[in-house]
HTML snippet that shows the backbone in 3Dmol.js (N, CA, C, O; Angstrom):
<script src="https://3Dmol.org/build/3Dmol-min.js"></script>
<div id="view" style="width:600px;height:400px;position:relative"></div>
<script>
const pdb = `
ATOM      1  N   UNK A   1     -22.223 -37.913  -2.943  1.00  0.00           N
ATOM      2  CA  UNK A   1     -22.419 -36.690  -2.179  1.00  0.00           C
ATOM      3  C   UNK A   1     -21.154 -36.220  -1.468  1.00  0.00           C
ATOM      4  O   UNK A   1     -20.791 -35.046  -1.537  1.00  0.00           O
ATOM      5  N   UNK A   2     -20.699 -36.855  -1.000  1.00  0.00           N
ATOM      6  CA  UNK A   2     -18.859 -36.702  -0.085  1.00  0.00           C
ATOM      7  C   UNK A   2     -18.111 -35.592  -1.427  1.00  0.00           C
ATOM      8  O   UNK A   2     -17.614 -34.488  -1.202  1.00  0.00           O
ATOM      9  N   UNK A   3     -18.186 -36.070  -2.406  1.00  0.00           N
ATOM     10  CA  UNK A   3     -17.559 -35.207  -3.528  1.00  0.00           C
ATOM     11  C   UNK A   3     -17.697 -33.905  -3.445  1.00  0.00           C
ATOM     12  O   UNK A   3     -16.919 -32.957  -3.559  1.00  0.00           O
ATOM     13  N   UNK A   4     -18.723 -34.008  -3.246  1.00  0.00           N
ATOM     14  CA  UNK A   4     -19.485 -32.006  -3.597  1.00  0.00           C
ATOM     15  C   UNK A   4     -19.653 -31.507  -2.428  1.00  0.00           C
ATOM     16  O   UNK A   4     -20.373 -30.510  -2.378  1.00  0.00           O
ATOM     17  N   UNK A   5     -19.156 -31.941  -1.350  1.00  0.00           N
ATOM     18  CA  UNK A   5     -18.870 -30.999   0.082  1.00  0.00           C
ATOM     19  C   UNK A   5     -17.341 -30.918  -0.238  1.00  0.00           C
ATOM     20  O   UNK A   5     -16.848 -29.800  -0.393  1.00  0.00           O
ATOM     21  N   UNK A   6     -16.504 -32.116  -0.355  1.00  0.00           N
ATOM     22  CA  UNK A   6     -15.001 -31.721  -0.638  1.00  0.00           C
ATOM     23  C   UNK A   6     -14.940 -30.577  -1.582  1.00  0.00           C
ATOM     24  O   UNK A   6     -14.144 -29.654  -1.408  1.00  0.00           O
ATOM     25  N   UNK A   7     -15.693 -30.618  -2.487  1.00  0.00           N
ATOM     26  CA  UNK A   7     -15.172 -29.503  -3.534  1.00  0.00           C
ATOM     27  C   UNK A   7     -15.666 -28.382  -3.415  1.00  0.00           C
ATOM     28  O   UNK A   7     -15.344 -27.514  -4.226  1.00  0.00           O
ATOM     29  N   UNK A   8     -16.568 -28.102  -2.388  1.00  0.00           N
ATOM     30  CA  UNK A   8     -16.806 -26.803  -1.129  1.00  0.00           C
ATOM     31  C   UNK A   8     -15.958 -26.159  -0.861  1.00  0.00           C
ATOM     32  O   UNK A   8     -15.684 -24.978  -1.077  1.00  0.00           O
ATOM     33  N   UNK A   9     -15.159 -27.521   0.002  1.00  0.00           N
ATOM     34  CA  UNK A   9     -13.694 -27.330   0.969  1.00  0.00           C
ATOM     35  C   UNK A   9     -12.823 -26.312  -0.470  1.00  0.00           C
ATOM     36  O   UNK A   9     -12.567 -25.111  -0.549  1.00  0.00           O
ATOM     37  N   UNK A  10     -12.547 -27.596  -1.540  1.00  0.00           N
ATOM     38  CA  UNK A  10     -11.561 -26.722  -2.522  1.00  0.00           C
ATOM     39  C   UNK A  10     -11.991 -25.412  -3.024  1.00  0.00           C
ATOM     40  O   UNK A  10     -11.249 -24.446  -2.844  1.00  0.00           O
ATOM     41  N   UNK A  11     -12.660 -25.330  -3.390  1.00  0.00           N
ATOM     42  CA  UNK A  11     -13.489 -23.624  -3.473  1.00  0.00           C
ATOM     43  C   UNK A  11     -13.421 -22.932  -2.204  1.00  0.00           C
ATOM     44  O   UNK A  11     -13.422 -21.723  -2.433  1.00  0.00           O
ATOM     45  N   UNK A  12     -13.366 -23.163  -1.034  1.00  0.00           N
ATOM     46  CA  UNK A  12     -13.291 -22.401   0.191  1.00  0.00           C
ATOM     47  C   UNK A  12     -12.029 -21.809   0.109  1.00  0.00           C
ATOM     48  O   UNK A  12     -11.851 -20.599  -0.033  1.00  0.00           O
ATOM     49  N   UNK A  13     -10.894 -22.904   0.222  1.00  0.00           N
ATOM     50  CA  UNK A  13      -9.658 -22.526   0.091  1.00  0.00           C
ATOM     51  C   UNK A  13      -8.994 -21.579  -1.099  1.00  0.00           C
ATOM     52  O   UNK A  13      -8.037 -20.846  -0.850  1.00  0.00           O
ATOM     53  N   UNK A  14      -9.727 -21.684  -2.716  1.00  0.00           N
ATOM     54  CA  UNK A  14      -9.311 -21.065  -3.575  1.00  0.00           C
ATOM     55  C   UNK A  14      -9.571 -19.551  -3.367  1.00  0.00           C
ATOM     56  O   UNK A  14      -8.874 -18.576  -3.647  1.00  0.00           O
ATOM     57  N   UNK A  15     -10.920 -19.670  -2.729  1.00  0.00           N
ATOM     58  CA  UNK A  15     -11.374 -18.317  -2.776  1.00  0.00           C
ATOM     59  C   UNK A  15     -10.660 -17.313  -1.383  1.00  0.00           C
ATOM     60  O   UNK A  15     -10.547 -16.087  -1.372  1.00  0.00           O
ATOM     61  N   UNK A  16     -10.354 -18.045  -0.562  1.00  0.00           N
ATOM     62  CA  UNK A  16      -9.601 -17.574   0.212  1.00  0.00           C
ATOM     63  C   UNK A  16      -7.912 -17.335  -0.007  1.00  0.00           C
ATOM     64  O   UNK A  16      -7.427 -16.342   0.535  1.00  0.00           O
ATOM     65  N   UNK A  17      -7.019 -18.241  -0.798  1.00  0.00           N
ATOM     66  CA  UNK A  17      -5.933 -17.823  -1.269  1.00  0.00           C
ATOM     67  C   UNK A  17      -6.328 -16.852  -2.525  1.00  0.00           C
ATOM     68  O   UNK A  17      -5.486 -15.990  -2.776  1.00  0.00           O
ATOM     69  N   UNK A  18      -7.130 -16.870  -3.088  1.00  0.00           N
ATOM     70  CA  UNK A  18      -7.579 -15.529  -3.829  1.00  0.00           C
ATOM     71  C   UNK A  18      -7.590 -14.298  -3.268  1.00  0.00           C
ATOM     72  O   UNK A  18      -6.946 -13.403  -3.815  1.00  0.00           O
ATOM     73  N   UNK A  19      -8.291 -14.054  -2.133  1.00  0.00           N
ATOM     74  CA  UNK A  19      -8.079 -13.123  -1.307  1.00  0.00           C
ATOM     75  C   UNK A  19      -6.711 -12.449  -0.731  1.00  0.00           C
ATOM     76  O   UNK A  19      -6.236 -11.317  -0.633  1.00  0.00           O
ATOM     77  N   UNK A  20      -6.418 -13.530  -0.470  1.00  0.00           N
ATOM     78  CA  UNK A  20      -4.918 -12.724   0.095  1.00  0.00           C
ATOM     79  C   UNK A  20      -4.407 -12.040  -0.619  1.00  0.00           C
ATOM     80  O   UNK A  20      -4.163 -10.909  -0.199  1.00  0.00           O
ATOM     81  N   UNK A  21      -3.985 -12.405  -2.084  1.00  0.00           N
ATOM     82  CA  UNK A  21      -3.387 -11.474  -2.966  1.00  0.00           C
ATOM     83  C   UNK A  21      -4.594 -10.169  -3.437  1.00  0.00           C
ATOM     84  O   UNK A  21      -4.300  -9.664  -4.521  1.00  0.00           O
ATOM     85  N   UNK A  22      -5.063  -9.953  -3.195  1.00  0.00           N
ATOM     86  CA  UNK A  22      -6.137  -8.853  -3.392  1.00  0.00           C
ATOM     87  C   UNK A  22      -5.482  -7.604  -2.352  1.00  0.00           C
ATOM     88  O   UNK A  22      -5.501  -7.744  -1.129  1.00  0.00           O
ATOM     89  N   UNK A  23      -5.031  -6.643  -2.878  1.00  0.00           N
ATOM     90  CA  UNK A  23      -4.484  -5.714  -1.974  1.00  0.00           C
ATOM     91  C   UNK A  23      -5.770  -4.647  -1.601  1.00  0.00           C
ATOM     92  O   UNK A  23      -5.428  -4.149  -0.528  1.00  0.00           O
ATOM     93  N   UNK A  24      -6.714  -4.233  -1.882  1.00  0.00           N
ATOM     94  CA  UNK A  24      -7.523  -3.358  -1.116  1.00  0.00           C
ATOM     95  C   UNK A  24      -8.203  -4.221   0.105  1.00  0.00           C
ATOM     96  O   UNK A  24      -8.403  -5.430  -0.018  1.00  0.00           O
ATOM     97  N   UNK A  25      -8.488  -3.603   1.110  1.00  0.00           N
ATOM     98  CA  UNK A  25      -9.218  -4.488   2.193  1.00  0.00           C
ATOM     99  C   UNK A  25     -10.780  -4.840   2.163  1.00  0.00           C
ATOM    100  O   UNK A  25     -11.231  -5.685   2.936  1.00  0.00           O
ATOM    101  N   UNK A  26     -11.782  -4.003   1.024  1.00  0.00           N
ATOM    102  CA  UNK A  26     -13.619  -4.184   0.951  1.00  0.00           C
ATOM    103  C   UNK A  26     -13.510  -5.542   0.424  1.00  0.00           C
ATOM    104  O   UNK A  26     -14.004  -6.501   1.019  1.00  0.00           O
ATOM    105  N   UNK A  27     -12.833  -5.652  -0.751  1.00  0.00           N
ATOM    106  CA  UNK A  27     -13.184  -6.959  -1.602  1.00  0.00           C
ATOM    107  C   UNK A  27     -12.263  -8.250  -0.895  1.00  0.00           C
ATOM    108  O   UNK A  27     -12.594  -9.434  -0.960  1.00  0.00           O
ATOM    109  N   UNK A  28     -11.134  -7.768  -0.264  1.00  0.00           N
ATOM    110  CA  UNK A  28     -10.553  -9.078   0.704  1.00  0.00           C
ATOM    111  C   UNK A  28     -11.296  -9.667   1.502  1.00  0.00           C
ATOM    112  O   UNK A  28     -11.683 -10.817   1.295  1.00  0.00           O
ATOM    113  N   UNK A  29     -11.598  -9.018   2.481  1.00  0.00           N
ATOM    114  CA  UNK A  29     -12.749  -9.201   3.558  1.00  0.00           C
ATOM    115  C   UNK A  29     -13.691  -9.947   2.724  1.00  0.00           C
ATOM    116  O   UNK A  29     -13.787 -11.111   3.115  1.00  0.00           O
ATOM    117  N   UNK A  30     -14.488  -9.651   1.614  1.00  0.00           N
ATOM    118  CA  UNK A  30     -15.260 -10.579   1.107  1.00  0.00           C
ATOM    119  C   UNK A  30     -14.921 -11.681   0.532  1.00  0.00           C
ATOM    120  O   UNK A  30     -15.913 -12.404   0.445  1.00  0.00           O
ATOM    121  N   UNK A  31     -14.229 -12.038   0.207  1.00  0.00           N
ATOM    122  CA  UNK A  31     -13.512 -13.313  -0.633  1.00  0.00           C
ATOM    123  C   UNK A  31     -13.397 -13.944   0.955  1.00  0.00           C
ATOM    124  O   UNK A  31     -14.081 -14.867   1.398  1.00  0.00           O
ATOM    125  N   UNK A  32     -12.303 -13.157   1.706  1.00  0.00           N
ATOM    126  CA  UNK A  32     -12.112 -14.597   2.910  1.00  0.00           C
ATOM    127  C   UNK A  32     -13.656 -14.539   3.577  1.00  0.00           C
ATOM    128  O   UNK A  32     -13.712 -15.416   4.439  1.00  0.00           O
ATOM    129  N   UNK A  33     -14.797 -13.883   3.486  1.00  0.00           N
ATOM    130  CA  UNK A  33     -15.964 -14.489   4.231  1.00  0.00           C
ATOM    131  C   UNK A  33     -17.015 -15.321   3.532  1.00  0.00           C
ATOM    132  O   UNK A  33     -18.057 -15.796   3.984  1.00  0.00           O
ATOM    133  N   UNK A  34     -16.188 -15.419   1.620  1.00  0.00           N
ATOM    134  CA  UNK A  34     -17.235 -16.299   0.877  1.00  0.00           C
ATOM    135  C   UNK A  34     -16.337 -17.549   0.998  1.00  0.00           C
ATOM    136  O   UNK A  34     -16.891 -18.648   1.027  1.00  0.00           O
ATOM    137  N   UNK A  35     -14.712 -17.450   1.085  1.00  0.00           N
ATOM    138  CA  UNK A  35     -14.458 -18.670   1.266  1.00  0.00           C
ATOM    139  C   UNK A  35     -14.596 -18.905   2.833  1.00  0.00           C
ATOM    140  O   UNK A  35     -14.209 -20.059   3.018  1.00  0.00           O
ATOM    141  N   UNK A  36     -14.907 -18.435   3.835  1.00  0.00           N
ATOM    142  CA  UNK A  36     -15.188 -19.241   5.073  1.00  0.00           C
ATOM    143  C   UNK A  36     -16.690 -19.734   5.048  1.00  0.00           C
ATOM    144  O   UNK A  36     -17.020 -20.605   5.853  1.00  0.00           O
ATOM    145  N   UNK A  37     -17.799 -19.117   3.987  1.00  0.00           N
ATOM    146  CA  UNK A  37     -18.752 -19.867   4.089  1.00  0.00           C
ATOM    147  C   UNK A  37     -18.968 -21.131   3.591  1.00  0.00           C
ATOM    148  O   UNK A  37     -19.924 -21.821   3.944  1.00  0.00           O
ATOM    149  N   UNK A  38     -17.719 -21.650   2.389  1.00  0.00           N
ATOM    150  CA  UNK A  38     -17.369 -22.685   1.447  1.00  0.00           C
ATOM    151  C   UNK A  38     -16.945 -23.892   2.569  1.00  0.00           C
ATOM    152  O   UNK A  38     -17.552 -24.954   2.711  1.00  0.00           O
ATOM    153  N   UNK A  39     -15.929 -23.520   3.211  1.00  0.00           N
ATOM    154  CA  UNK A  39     -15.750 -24.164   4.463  1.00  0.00           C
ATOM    155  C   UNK A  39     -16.287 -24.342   5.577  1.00  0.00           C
ATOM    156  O   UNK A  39     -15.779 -25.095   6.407  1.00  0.00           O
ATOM    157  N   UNK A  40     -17.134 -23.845   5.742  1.00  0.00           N
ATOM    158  CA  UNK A  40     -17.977 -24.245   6.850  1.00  0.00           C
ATOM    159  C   UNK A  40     -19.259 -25.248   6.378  1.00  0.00           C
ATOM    160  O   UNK A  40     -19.902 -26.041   7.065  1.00  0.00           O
ATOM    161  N   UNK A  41     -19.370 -24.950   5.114  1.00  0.00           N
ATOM    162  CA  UNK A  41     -20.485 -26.287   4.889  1.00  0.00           C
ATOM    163  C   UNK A  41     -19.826 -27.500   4.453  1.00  0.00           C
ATOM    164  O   UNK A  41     -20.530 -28.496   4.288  1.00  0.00           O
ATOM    165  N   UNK A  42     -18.481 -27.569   4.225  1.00  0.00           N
ATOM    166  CA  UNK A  42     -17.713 -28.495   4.611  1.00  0.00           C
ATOM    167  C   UNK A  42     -17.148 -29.173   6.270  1.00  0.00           C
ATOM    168  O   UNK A  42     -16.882 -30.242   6.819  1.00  0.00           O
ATOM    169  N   UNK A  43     -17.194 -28.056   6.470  1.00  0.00           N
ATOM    170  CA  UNK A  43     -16.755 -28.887   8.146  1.00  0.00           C
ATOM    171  C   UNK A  43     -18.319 -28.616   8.917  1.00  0.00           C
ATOM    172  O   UNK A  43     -18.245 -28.670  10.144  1.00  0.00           O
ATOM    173  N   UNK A  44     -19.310 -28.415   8.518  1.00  0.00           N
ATOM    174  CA  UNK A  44     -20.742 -29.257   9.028  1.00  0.00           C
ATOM    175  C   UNK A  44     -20.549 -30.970   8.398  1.00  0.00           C
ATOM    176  O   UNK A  44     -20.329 -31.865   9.214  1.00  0.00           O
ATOM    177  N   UNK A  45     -20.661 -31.300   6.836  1.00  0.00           N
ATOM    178  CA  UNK A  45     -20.152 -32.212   6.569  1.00  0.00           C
ATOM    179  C   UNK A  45     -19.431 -33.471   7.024  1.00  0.00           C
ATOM    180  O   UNK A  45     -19.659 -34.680   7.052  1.00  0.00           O
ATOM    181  N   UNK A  46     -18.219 -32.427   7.452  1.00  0.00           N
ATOM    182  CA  UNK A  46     -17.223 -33.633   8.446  1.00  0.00           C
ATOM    183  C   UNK A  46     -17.780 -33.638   9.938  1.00  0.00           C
ATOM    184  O   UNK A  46     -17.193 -34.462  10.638  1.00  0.00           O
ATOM    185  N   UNK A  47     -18.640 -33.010  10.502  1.00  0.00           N
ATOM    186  CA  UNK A  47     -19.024 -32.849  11.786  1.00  0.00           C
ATOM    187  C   UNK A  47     -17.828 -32.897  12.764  1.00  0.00           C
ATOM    188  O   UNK A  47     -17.459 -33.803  13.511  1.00  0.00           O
ATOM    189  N   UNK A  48     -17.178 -31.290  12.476  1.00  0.00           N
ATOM    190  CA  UNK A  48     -15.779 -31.382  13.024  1.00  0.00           C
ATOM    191  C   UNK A  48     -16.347 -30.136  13.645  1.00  0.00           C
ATOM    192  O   UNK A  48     -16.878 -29.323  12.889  1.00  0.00           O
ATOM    193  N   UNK A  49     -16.307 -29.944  14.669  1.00  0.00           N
ATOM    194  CA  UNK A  49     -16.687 -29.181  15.976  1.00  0.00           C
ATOM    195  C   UNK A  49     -15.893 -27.764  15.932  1.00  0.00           C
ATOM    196  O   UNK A  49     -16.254 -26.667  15.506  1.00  0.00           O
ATOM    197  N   UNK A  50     -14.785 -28.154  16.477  1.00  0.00           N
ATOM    198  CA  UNK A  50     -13.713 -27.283  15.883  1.00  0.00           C
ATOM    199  C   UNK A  50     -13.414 -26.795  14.675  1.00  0.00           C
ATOM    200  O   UNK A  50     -12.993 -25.639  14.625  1.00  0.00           O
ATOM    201  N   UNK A  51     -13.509 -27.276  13.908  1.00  0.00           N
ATOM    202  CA  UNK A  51     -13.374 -26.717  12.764  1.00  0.00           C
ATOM    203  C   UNK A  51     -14.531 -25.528  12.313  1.00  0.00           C
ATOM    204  O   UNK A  51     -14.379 -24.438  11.762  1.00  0.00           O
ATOM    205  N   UNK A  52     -15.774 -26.254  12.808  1.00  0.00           N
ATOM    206  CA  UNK A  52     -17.359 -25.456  12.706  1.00  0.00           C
ATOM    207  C   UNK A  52     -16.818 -24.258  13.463  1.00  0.00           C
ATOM    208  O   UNK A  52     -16.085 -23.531  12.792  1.00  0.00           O
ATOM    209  N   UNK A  53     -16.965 -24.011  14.340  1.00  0.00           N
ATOM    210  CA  UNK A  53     -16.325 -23.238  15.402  1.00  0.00           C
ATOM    211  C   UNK A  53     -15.513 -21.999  14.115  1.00  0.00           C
ATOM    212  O   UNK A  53     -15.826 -21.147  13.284  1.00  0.00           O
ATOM    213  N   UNK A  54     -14.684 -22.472  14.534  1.00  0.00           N
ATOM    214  CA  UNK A  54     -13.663 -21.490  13.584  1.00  0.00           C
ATOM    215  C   UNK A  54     -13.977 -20.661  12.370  1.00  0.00           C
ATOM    216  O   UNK A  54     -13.529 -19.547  12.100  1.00  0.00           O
ATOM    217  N   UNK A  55     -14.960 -21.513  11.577  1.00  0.00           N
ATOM    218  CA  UNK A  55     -15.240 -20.644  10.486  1.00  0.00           C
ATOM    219  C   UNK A  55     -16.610 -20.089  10.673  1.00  0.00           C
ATOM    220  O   UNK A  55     -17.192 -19.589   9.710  1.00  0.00           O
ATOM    221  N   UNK A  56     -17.123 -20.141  11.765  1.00  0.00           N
ATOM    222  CA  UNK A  56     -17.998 -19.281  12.058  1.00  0.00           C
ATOM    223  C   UNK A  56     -17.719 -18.039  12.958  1.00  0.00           C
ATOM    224  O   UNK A  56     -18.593 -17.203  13.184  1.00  0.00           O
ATOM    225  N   UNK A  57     -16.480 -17.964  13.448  1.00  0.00           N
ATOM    226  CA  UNK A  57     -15.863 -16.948  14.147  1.00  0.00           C
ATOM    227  C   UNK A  57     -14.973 -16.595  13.100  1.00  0.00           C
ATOM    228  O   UNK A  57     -14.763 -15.383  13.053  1.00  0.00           O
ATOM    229  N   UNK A  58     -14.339 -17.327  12.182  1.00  0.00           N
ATOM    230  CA  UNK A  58     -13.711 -16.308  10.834  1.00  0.00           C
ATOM    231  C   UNK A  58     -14.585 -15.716  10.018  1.00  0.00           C
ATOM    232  O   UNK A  58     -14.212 -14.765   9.331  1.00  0.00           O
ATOM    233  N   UNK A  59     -16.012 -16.229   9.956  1.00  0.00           N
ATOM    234  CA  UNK A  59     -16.964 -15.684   8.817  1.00  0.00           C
ATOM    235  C   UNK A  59     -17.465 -14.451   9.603  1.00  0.00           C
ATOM    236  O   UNK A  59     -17.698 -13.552   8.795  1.00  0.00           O
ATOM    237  N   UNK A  60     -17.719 -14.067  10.877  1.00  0.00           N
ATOM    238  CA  UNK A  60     -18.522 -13.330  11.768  1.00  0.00           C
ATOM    239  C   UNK A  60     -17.419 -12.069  11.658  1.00  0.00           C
ATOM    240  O   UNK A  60     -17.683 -10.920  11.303  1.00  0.00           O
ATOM    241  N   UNK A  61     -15.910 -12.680  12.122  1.00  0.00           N
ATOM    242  CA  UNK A  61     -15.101 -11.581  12.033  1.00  0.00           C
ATOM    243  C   UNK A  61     -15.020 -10.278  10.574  1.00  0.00           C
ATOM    244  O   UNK A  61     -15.196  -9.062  10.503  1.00  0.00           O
ATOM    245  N   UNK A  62     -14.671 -11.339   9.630  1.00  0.00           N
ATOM    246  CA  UNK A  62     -14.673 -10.502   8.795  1.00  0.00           C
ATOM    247  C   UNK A  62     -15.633  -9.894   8.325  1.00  0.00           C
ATOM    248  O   UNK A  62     -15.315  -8.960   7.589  1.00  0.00           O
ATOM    249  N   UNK A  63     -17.227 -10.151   8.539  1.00  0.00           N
ATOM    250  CA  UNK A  63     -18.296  -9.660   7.742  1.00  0.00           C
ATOM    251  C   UNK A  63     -18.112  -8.098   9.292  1.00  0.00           C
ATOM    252  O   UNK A  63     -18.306  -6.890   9.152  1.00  0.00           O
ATOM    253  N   UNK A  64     -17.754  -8.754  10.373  1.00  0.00           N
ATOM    254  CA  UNK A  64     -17.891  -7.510  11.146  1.00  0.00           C
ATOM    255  C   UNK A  64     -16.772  -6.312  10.226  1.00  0.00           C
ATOM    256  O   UNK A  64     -17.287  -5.387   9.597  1.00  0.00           O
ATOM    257  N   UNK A  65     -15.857  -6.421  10.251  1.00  0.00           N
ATOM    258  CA  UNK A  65     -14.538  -6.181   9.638  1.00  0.00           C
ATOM    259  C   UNK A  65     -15.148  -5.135   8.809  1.00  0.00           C
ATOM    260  O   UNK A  65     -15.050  -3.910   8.873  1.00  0.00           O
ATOM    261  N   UNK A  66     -15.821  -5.929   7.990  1.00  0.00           N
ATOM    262  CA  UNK A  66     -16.448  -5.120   6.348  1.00  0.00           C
ATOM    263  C   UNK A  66     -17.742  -3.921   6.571  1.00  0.00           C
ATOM    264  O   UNK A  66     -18.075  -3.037   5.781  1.00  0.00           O
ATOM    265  N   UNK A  67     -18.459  -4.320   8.264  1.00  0.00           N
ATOM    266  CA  UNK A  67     -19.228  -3.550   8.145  1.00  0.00           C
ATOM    267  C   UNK A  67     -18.288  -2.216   9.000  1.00  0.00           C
ATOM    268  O   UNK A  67     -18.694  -1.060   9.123  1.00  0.00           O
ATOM    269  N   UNK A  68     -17.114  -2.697   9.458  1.00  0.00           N
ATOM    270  CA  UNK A  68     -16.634  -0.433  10.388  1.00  0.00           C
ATOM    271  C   UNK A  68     -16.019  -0.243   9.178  1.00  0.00           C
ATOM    272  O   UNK A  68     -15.470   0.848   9.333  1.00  0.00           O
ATOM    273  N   UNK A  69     -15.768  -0.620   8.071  1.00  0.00           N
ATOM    274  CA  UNK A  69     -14.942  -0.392   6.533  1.00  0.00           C
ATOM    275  C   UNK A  69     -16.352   0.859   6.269  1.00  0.00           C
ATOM    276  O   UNK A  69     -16.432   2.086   6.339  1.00  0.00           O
ATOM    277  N   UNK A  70     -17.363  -0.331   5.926  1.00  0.00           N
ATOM    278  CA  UNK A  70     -18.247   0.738   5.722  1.00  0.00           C
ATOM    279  C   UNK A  70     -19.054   1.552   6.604  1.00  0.00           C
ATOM    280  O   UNK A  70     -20.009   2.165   6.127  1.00  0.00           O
ATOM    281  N   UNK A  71     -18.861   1.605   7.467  1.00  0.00           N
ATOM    282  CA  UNK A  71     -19.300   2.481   8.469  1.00  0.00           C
ATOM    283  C   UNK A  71     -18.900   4.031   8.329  1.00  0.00           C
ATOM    284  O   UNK A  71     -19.507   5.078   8.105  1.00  0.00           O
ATOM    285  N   UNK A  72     -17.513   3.630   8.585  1.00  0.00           N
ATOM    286  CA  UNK A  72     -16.355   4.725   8.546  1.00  0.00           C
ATOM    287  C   UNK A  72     -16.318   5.563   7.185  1.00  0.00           C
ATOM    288  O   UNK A  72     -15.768   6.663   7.134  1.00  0.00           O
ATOM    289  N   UNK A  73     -17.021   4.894   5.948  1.00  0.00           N
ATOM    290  CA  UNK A  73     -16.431   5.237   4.710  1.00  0.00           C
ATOM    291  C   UNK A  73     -18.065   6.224   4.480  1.00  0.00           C
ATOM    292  O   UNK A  73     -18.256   6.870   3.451  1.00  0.00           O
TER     293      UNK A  73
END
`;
const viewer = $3Dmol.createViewer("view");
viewer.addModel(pdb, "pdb");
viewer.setStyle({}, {cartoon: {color: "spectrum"}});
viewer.zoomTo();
viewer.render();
</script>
């Protein structure tokens, strides 16, 4: 089981360096909030506090992010 939360983590991260190179901002925003959800069921996993923390304030940010994108649009 340890395997297939790590490889969460690695899918979190891919999908998030995926993102970066994505130059429009709708589909960025989504990549970094599918890879912060990849990572966060990894750092429940590690029961890392901080870490939990973080990608629930990176996942919150950007889904906010995506909704004044579409607000505005």
């Amino acid at each position: 089981m340890p395997y297939f939360f790590k490889a969460f983590g690695v899918i979190g991260l891919l999908v998030i360096t995926r993102g970066i190179f994505i130059k429009k901002e709708k589909p960025r925003d989504w990549y970094f909030a599918i890879g912060g959800i990849f990572l966060l069921a990894y750092s429940i996993y590690l029961r890392d506090w901080i870490f939990i923390i973080l990608q629930l304030v990176f996942i919150a940010s950007n889904l906010y992010r995506e909704y004044q994108l579409h607000k505005h649009n």
